[in-house]
Structure formats: structure tokens, C-alpha cells
Rosetta silent file (secondary structure, phi, psi, omega in degrees, C-alpha in Angstrom):
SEQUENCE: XXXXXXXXXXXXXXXXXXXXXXXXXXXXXXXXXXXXXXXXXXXXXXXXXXXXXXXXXXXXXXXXXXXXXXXXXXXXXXXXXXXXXXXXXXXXXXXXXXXXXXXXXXXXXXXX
SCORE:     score description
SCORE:     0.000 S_00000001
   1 L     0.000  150.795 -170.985   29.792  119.385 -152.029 S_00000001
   2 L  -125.270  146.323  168.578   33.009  121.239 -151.834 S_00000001
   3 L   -50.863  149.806 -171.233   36.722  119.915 -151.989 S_00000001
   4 L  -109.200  -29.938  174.123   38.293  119.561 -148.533 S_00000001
   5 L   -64.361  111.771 -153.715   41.695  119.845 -150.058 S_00000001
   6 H   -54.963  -22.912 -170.153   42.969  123.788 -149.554 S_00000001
   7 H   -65.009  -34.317 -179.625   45.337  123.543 -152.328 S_00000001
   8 H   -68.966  -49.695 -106.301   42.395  122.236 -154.761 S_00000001
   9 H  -134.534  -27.010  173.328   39.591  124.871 -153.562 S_00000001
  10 L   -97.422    3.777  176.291   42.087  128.198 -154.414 S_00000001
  11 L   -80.376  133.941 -175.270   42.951  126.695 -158.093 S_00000001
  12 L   -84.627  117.518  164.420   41.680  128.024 -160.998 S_00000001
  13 L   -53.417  137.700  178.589   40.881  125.214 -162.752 S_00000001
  14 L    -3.686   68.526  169.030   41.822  125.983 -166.808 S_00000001
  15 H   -67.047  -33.645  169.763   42.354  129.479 -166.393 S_00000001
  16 H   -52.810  -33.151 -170.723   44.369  129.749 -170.128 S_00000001
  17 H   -86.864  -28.805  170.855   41.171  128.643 -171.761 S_00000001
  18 H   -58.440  -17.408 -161.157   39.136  130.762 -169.799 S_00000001
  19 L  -116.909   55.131  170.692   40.963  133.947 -170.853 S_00000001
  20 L  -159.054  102.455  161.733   40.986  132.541 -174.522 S_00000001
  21 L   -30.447  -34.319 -166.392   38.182  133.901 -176.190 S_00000001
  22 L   -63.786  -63.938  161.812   38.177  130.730 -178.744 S_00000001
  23 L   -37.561  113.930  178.722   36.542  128.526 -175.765 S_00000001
  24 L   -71.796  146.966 -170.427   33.278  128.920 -175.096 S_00000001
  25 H   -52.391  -41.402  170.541   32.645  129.827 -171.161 S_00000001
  26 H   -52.303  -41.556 -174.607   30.193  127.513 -171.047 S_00000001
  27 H   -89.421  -31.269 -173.494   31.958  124.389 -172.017 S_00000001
  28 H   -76.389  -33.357  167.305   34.946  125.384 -170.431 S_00000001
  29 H   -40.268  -23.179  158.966   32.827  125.624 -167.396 S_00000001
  30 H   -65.737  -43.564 -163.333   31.946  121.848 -167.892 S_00000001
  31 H   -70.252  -59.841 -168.976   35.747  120.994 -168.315 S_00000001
  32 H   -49.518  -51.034  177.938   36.079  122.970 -164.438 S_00000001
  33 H   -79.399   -7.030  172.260   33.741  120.129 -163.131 S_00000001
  34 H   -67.230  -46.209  172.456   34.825  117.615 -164.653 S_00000001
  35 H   -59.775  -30.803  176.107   38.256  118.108 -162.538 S_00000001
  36 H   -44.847  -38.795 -170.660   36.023  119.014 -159.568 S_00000001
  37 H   -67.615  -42.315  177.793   34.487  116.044 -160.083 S_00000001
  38 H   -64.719  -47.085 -172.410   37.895  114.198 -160.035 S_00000001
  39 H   -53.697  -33.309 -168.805   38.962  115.936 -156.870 S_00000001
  40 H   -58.019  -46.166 -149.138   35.467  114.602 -155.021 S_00000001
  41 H   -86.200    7.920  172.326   35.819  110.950 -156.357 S_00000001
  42 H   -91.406  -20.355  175.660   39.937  111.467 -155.025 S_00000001
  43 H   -98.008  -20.174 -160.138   38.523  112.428 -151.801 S_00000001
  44 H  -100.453   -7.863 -163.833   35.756  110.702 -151.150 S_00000001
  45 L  -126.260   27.527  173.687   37.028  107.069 -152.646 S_00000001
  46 L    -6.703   74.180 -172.773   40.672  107.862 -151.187 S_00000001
  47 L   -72.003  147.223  179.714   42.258  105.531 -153.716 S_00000001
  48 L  -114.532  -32.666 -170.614   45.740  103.721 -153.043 S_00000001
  49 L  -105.784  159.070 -179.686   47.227  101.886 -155.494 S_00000001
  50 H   -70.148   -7.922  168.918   48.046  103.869 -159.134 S_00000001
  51 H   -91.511    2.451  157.451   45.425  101.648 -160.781 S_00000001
  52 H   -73.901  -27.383 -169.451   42.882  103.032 -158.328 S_00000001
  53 H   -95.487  -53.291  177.267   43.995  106.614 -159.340 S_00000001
  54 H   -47.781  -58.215  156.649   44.077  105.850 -162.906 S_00000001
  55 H   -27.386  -89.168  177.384   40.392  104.552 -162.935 S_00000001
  56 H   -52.034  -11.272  171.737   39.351  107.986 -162.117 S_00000001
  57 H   -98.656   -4.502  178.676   41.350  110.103 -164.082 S_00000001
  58 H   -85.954  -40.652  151.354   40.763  107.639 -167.079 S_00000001
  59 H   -22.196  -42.122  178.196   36.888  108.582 -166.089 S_00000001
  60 H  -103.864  -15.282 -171.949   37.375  111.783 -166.268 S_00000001
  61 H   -65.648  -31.653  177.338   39.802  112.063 -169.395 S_00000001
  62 H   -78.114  -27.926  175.360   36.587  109.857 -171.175 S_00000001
  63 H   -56.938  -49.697  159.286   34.426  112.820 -169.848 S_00000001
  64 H   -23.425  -82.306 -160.680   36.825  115.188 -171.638 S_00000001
  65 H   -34.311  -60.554 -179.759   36.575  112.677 -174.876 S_00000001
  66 H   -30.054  -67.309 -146.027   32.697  113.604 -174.647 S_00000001
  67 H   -58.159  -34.153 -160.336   32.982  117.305 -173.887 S_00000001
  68 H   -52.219  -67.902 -164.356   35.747  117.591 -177.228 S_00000001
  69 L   -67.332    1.029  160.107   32.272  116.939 -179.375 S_00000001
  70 L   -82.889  -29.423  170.734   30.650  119.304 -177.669 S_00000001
  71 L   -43.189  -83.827 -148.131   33.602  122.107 -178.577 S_00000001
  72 H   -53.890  -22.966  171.425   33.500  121.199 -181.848 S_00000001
  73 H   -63.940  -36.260  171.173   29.638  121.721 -182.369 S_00000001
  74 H   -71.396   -0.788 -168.384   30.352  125.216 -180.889 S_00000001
  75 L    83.393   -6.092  154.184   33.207  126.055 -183.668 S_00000001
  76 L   -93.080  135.461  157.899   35.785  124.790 -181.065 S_00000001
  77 L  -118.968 -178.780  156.678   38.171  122.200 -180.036 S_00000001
  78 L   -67.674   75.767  174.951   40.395  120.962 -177.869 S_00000001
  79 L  -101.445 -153.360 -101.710   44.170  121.584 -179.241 S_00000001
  80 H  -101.365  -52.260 -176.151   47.180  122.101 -178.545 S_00000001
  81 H   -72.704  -37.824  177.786   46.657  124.837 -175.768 S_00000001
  82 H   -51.475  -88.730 -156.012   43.236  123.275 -174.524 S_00000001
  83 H   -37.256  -34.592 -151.971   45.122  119.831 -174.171 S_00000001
  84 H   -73.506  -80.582 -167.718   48.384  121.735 -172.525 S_00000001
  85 H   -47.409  -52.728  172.392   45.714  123.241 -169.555 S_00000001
  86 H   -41.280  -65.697  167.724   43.709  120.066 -169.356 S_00000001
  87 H   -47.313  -82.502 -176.636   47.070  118.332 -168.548 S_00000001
  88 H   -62.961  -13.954  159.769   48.737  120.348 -166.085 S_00000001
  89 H   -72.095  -16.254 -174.188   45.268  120.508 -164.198 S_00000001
  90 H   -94.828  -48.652 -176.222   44.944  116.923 -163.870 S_00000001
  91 H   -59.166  -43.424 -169.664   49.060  116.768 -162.924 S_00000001
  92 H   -60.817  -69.172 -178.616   48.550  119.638 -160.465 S_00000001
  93 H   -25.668  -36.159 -178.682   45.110  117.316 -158.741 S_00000001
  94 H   -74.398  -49.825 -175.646   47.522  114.488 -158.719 S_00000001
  95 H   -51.604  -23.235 -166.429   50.151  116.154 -157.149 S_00000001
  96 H   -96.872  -14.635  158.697   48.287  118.023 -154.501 S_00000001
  97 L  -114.696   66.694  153.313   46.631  114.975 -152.899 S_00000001
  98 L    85.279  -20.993 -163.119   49.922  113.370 -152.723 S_00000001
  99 L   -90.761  148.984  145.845   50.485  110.479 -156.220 S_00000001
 100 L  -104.869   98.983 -165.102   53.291  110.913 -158.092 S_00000001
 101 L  -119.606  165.091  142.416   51.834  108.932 -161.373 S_00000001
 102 L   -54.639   68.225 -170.614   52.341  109.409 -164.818 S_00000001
 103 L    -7.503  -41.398  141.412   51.025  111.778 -166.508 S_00000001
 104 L   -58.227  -47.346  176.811   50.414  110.069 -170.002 S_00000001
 105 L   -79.877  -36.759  166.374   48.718  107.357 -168.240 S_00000001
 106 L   -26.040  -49.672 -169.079   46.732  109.482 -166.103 S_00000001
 107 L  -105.460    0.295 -173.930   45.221  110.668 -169.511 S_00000001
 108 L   -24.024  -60.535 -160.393   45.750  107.450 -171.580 S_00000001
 109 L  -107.149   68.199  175.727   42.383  107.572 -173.344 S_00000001
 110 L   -99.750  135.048  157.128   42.263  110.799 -174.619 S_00000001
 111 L   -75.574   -5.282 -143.295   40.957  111.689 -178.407 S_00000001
 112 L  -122.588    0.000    0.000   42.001  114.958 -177.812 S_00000001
């Protein structure tokens, strides 16, 4: 299934990490679906209130939490720059179907 939202479907999803050797391709490729993943359950469960939007982005920020232990098995993590891209991709998804949320709560239960 593909995003219906045009803004979502021309973004490169964590384009810094891809062009940063230190990230493996693979994993960051997991990280790209996890927001894909966010975009579907924003389109398809067209949430209203900010604790509807927060359930899914806390969803995917615990997917994240996973993926971190998967870096690190590879000789990677999530820092400072990972965390930067992860964050403004999740701000841009909010912004482009419309919530103006927080940004820290968006991501509350992040390890990383």
C-alpha cells in the first residue's frame, strides 16, 4: 500500500543517515518503514485528538527503541545525528497531514 499524501510519497525519509556511511543501508531501510508505516496508520486510522496521534507515533518511536539494538549489533547506533533525522522526519509526517503537536511528546519513549 502506498501513502495517498503527495507531500509524504516525494520525501526522502532519513536521507542524512542514508548518505552516512556509519548506518547500515539495511537498518536504515527499516527506520524508512517504520515512518511509512506511521504515515499508513495516519491515513488509514485518520486520528483526531493529539492523544490519538501520539499513540502512533509513540508506536512507532517503540519500533525505533527496537531497531537502536539492532544498530548496535551492527557496530552502530542511533546518536546524535541519527536521533536529529529521526526527529525532523516524524515533525515533517506530523506537519504534512495537518497536527501541530509536540515534538518531544510525539517521541516521548525514546531510548535513543
Amino acid at each position: 500500500m502506498r501513502v495517498a499524501n503527495e507531500k509524504i510519497s516525494s520525501y526522502k525519509f532519513l536521507d542524512e543517515m542514508y548518505r552516512d556511511g556509519y548506518f547500515p543501508n539495511n537498518l536504515v531501510d527499516k527506520g524508512r518503514g517504520i515512518l511509512l508505516e506511521l504515515c499508513l496508520e495516519i491515513e488509514k486510522k485518520r486520528p483526531v485528538s493529539p492523544a490519538e496521534v501520539y499513540k502512533l507515533t509513540h508506536t512507532a518511536t517503540e519500533k525505533f527503541n527496537r531497531l537502536a539494538l539492532e544498530f548496535e549489533a551492527q557496530g552502530s547506533e542511533i546518536e546524535t545525528a541519527a536521533r536529529e533525522n529521526i526527529g525532523m522526519d516524524i515533525e515533517f509526517i506530523l506537519k504534512a497531514y495537518g497536527y501541530d503537536l509536540d515534538l518531544e511528546e510525539a517521541i516521548a519513549p525514546r531510548n535513543w
